[in-house]
MARGUPA-559318 format. One record per residue (C-alpha): residue number from 1; residue in one letter; z, x, y. Coordinates in nm, 4 decimals, m for minus. Each point is the difference from the previous one (the first is absolute). Example, Ala and Ser with C-alpha at 12.3 -4.5 7.8 and 13.67 -1.06 7.14 Angstrom:
<pts>
+-----+------+----------+----------+----------+
|  nr | rest |        z |        x |        y |
+-----+------+----------+----------+----------+
|   1 |    A |   0.7800 |   1.2300 |  m0.4500 |
|   2 |    S |  m0.0660 |   0.1370 |   0.3440 |
+-----+------+----------+----------+----------+
</pts>
This chain:
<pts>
+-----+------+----------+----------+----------+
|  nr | rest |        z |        x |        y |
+-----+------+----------+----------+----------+
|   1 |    X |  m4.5999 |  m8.8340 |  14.3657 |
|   2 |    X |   0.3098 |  m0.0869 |   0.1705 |
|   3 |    X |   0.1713 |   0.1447 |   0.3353 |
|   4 |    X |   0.2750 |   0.1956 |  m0.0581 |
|   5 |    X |   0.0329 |   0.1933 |   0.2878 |
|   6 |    X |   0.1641 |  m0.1490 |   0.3201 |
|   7 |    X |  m0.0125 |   0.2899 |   0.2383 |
|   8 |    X |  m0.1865 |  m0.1136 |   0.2885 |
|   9 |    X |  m0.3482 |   0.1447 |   0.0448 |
|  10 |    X |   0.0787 |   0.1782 |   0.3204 |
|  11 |    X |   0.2882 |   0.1956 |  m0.1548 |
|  12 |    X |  m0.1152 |   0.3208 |  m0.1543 |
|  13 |    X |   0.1895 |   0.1869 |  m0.2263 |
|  14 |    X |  m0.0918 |   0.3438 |   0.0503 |
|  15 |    X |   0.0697 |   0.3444 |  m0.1543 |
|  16 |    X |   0.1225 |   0.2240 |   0.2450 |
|  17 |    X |   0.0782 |   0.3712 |  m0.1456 |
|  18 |    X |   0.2012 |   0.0845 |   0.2324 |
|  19 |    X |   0.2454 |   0.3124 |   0.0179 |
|  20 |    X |   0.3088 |   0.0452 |   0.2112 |
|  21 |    X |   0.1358 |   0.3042 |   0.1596 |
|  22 |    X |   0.3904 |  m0.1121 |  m0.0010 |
|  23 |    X |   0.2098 |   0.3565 |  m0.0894 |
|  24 |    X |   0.0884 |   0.0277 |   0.3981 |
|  25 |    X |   0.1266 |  m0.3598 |   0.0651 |
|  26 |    X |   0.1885 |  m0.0389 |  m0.3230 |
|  27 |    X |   0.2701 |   0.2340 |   0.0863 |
|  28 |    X |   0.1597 |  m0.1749 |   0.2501 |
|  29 |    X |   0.0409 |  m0.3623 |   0.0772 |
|  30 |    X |  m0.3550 |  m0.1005 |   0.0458 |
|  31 |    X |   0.0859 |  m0.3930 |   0.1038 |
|  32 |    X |   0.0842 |   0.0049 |   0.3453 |
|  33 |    X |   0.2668 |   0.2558 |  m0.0364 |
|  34 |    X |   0.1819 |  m0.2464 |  m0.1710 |
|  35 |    X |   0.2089 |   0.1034 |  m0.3734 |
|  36 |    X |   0.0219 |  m0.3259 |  m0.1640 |
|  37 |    X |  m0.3809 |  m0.1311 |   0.0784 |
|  38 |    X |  m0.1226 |   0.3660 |  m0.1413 |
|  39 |    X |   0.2037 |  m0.0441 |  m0.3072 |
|  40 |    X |  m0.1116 |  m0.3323 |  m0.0649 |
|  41 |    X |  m0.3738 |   0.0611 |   0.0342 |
|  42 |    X |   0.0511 |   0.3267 |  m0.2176 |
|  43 |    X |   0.2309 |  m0.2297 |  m0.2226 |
|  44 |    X |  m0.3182 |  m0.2379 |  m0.0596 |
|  45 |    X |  m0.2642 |   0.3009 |   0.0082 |
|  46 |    X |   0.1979 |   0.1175 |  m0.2978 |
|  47 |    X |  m0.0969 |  m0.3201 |  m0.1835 |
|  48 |    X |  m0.3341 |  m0.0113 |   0.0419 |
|  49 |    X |  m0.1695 |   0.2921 |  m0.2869 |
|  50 |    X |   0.1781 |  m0.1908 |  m0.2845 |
|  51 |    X |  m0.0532 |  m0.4016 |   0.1292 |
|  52 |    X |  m0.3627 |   0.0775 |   0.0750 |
|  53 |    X |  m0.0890 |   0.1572 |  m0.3406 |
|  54 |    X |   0.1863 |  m0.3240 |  m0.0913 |
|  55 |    X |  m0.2327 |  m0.2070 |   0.2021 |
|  56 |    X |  m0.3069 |   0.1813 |  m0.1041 |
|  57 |    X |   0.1026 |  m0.0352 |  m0.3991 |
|  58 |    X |   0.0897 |  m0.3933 |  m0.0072 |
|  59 |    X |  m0.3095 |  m0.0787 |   0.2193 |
|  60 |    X |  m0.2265 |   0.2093 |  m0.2468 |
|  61 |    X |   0.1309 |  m0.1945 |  m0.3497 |
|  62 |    X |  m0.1966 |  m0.2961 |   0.1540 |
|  63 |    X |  m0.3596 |   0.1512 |   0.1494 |
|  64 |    X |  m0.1753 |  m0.0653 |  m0.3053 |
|  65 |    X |   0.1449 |  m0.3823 |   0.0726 |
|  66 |    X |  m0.1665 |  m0.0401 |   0.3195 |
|  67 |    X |  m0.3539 |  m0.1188 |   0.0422 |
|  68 |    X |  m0.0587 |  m0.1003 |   0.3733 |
|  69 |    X |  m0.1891 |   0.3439 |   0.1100 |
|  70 |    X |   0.1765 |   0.0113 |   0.3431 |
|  71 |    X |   0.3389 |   0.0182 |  m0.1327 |
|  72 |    X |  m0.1151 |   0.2432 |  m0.2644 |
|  73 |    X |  m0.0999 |   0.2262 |   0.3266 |
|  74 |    X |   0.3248 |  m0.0588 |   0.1576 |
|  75 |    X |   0.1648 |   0.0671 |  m0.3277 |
|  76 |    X |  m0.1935 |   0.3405 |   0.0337 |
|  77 |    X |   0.0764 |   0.0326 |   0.3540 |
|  78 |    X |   0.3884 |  m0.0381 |  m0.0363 |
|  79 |    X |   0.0254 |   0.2366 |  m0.2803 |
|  80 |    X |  m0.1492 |   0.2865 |   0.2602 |
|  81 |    X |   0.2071 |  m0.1281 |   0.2759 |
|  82 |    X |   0.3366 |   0.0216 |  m0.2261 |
|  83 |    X |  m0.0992 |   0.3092 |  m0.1307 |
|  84 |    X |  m0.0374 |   0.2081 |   0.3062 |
|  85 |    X |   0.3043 |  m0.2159 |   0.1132 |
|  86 |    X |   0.1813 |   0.1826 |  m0.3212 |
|  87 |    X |  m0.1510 |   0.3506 |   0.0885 |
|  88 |    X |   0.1225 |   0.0330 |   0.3837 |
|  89 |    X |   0.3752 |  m0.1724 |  m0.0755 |
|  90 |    X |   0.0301 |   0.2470 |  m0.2806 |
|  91 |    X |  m0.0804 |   0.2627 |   0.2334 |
|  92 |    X |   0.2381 |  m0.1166 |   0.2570 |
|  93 |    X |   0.2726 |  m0.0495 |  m0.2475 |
|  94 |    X |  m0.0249 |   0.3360 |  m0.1104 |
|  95 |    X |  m0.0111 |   0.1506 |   0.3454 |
|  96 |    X |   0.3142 |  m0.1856 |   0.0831 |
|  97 |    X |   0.1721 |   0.0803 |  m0.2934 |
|  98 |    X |  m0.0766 |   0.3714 |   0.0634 |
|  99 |    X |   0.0436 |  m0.0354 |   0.3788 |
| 100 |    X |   0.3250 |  m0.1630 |  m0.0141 |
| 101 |    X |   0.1763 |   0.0628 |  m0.2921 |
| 102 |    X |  m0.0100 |  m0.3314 |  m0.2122 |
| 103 |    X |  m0.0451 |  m0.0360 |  m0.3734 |
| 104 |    X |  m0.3669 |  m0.1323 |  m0.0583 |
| 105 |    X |   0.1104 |  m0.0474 |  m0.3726 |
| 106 |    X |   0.3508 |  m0.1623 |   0.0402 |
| 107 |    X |  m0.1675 |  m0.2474 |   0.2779 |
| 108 |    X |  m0.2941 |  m0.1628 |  m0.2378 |
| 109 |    X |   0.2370 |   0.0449 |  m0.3192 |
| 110 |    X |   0.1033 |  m0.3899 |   0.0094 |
| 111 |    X |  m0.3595 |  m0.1150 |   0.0743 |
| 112 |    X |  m0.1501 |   0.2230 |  m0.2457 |
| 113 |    X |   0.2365 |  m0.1410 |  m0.2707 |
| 114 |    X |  m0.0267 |  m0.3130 |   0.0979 |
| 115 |    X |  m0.3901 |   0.0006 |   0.0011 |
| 116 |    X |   0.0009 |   0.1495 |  m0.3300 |
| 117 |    X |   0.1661 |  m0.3238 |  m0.1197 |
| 118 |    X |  m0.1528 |  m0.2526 |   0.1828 |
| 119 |    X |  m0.3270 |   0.1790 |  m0.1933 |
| 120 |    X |   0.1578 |  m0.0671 |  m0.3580 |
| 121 |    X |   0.1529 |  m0.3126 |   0.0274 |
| 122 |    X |  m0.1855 |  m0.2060 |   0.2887 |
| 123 |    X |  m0.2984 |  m0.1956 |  m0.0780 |
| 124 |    X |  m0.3337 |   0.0979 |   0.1834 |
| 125 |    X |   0.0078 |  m0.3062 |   0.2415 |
| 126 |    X |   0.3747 |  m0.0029 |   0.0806 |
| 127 |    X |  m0.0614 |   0.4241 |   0.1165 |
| 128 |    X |  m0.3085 |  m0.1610 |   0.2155 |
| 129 |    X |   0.1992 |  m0.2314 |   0.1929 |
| 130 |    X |   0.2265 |   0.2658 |   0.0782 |
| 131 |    X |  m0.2888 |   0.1597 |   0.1124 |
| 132 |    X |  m0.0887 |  m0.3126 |   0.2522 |
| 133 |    X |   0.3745 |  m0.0180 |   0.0732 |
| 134 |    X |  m0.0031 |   0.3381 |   0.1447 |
| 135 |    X |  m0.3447 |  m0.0118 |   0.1488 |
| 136 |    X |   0.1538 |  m0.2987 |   0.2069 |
| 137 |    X |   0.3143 |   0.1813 |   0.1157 |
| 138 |    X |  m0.2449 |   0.3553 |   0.1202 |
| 139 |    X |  m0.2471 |  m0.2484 |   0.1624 |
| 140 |    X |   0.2691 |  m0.2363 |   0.2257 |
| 141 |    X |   0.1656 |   0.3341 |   0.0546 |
| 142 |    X |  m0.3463 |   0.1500 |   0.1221 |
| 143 |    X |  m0.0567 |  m0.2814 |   0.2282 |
| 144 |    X |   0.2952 |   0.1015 |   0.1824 |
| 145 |    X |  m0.1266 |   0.4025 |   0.0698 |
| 146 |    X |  m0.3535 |  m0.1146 |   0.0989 |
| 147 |    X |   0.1131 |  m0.3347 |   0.1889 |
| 148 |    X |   0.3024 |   0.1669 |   0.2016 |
| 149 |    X |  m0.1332 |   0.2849 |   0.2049 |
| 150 |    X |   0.3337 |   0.1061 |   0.1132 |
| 151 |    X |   0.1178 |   0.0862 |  m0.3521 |
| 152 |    X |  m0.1920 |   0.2606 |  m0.0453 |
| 153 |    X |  m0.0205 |   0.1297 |   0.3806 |
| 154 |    X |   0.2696 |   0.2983 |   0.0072 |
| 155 |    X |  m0.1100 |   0.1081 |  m0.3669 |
| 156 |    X |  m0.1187 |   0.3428 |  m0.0789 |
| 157 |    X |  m0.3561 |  m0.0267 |   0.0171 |
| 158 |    X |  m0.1065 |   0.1310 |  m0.3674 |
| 159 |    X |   0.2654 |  m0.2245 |  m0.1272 |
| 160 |    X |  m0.1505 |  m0.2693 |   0.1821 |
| 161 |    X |  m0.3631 |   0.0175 |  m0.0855 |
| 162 |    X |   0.1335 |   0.0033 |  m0.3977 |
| 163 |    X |   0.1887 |  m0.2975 |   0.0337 |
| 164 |    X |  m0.2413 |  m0.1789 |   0.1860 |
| 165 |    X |  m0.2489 |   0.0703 |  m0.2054 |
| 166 |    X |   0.1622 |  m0.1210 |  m0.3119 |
| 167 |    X |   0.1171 |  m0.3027 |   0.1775 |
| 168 |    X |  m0.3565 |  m0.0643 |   0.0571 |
| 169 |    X |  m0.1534 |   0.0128 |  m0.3579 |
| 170 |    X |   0.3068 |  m0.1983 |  m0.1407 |
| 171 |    X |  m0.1203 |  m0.2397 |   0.2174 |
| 172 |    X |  m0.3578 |  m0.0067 |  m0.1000 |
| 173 |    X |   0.0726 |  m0.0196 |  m0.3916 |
| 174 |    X |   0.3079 |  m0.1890 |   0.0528 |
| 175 |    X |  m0.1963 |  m0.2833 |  m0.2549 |
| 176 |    X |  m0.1469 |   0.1814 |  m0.2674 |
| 177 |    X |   0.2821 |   0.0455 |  m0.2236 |
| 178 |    X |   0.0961 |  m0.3717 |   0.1006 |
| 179 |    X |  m0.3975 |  m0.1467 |  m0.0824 |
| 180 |    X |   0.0291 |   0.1994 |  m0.3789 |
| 181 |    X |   0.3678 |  m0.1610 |  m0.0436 |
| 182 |    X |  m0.1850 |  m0.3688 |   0.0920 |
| 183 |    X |  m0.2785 |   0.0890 |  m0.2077 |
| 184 |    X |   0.0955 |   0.0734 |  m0.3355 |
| 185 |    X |   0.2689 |  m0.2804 |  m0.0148 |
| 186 |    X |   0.2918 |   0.1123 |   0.2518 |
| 187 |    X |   0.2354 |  m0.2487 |   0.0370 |
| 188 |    X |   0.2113 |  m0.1175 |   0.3505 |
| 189 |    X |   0.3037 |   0.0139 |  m0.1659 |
| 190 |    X |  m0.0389 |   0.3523 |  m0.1478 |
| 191 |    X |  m0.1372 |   0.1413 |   0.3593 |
| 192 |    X |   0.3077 |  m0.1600 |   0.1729 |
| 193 |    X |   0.2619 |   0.1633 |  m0.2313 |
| 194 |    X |  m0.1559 |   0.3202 |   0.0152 |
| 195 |    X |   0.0421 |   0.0125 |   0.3967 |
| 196 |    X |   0.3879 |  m0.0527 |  m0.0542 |
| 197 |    X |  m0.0285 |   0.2461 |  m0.2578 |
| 198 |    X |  m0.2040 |   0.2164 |   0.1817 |
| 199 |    X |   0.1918 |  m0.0332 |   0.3304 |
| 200 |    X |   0.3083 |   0.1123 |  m0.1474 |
| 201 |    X |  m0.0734 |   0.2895 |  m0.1742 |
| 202 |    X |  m0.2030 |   0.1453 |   0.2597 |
| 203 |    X |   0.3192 |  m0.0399 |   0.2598 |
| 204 |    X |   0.2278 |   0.2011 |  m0.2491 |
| 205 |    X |  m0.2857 |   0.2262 |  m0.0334 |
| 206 |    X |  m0.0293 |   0.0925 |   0.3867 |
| 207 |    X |   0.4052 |  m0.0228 |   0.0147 |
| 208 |    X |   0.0538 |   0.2317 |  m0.2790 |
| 209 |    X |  m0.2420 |   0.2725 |   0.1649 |
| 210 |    X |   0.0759 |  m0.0547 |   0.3429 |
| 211 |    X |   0.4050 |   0.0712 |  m0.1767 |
| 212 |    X |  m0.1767 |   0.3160 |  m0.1271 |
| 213 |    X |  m0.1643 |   0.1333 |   0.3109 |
| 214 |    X |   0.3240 |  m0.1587 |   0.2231 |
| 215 |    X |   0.2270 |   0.2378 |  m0.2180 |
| 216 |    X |  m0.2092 |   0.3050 |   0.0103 |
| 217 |    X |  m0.0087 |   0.0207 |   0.3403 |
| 218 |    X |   0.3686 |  m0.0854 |   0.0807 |
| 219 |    X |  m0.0657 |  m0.3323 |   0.1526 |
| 220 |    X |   0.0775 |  m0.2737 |  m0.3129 |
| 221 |    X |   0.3786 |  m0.0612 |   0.1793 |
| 222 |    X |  m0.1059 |  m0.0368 |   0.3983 |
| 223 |    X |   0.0337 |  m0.3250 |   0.1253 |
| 224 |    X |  m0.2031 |   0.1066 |   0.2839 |
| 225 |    X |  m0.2991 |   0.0143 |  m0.2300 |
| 226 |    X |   0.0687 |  m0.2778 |  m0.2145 |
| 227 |    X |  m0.0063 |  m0.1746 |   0.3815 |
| 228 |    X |  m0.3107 |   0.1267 |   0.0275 |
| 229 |    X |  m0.0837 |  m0.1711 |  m0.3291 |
| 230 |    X |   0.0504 |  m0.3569 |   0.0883 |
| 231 |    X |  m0.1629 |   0.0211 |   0.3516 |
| 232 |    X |  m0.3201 |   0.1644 |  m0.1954 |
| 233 |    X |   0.0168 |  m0.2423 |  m0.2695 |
| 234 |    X |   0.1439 |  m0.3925 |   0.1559 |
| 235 |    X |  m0.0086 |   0.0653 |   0.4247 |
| 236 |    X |  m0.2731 |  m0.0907 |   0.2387 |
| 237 |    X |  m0.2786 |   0.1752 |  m0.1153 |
| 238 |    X |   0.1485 |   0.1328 |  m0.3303 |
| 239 |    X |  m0.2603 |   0.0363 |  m0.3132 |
| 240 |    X |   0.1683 |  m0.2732 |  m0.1777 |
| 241 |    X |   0.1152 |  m0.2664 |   0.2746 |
| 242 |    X |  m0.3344 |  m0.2369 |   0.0016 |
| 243 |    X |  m0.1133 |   0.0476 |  m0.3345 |
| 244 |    X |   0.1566 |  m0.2837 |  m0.2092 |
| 245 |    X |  m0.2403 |  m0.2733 |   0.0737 |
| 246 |    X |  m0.3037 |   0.2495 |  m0.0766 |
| 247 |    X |   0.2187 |   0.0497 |  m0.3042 |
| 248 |    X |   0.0823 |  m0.2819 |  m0.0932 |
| 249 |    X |  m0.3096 |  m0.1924 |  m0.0195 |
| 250 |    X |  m0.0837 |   0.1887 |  m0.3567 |
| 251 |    X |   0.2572 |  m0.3047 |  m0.1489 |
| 252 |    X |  m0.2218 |  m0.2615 |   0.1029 |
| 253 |    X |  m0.2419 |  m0.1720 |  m0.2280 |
| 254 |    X |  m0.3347 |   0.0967 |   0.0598 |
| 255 |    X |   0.0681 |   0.2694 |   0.1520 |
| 256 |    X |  m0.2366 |   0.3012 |   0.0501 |
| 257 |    X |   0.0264 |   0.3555 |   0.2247 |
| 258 |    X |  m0.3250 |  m0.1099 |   0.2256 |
| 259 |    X |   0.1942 |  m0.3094 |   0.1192 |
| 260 |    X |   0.1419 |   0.2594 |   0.2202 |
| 261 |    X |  m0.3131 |   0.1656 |   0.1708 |
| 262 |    X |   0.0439 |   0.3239 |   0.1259 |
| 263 |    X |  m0.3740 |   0.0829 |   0.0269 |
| 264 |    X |   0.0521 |   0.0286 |   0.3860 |
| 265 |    X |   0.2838 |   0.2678 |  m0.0955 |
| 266 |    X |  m0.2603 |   0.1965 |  m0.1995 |
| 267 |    X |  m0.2798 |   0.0115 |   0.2905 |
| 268 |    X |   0.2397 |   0.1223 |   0.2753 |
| 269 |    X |   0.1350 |   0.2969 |  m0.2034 |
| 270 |    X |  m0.3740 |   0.0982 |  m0.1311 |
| 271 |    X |  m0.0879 |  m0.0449 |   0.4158 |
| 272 |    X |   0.3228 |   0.2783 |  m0.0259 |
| 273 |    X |  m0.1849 |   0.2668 |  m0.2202 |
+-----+------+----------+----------+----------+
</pts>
């Protein structure tokens, strides 16, 4: 029987019900007081019910394909993680929406269209390595809000503990998906086009609701928060300034998500708990 599975043996992926109190922190700007950096979490949080039923679907068309009994497990494993991932994002969408005044239906309309689509014309293994596209991008982005401890210092503490605890799980099934793509006949060409894909629809997803939430609250036309924007995003420190080269190594030949080990990561935020 073959190996499948290329999550190390130390990493365990682990289902962790947990359930988030967050109706007091998202009323106000929960990310170090700042407007754009609240908006664009929300903006991404907003993305999540609808890409990880996504995820869960296109991994599932392929578990009968698998027969290396550790990745079946993992297979298991990330279906429970995604799932409660689903549950709490819906929860916080919904609280936003209600909190703050945004459209819940106008901000997944485009996704949920698009989804429906991608589910009637798309064969099985192309909506897979979207799947590992994305799973790259929400792992090298979770790298960044476990590695950098300043990020998250000045963040509302429930807020916090939610993102950093789906930073963490990303992390430790960041390969599933990716092994099941390699295993029933994924090829490099197919995963690479999917991250280009993948990359830019997810950045007009996050812009159009972070246009949404922007408007609602009176702030789409301030250049003092659009400011804001590009130090979050591209100055020292910002989410998105040292992330190419994590990025970036998906294109190369070969490649696979445990060339970059975060297992180190993963101990020091369980030390955390």
């Amino acid at each position: 029987m073959s190996v499948q599975s290329s999550t190390p043996l130390d990493v365990a992926i682990h289902r962790r019900d947990r359930k988030h109190d967050l109706a007091a922190s998202l009323s106000r700007e929960w990310m170090n007081n700042n407007v754009f950096a609240t908006a664009w979490f929300n903006a991404m949080s907003i993305t999540f019910p609808l890409g990880e039923q996504f995820f869960i679907e296109s991994v599932r068309h392929f578990r009968d394909d698998i027969s290396d009994p550790k990745l079946k497990q993992e297979v298991m494993n990330f279906f429970s993680q995604e799932g409660v991932h689903r549950r709490e994002h819906q929860r916080y969408n919904e609280l936003l929406c209600e909190q703050r005044g945004y459209d819940l239906n106008a901000l997944e309309r485009t996704a949920r269209r698009r989804q429906k689509w991608i589910r009637k014309n798309v064969p099985a293994i192309e909506q897979l390595a979207g799947t590992v596209a994305m799973e790259h991008i929400t792992a090298v982005l979770a790298e960044k809000i476990l590695d950098d401890d300043q990020f998250m210092q000045d963040v509302d503490p429930a807020m916090a503990k939610l993102w950093l605890w789906h930073a963490a799980e990303e992390m430790e099934h960041k390969a599933v998906a990716f092994d099941v793509f390699c295993a029933v006949g994924g090829t490099e060409k197919m995963r690479k086009a999917a991250l280009r894909r993948g990359t830019l629809l997810l950045a007009l997803d996050i812009f159009r609701n972070l246009r949404h939430m922007l408007r609602a609250d009176g702030k789409l036309w301030s250049a003092g928060v659009w400011l804001q924007g590009f130090r979050f995003l591209f100055a020292e420190g910002g989410l998105l300034r040292d992330r190419r080269p994590a990025y970036s190594e998906f294109f190369q030949d070969g490649f696979h998500p445990w060339q970059q080990d975060n297992s180190a990561l993963l101990e020091k935020w369980k030390l955390q708990q």
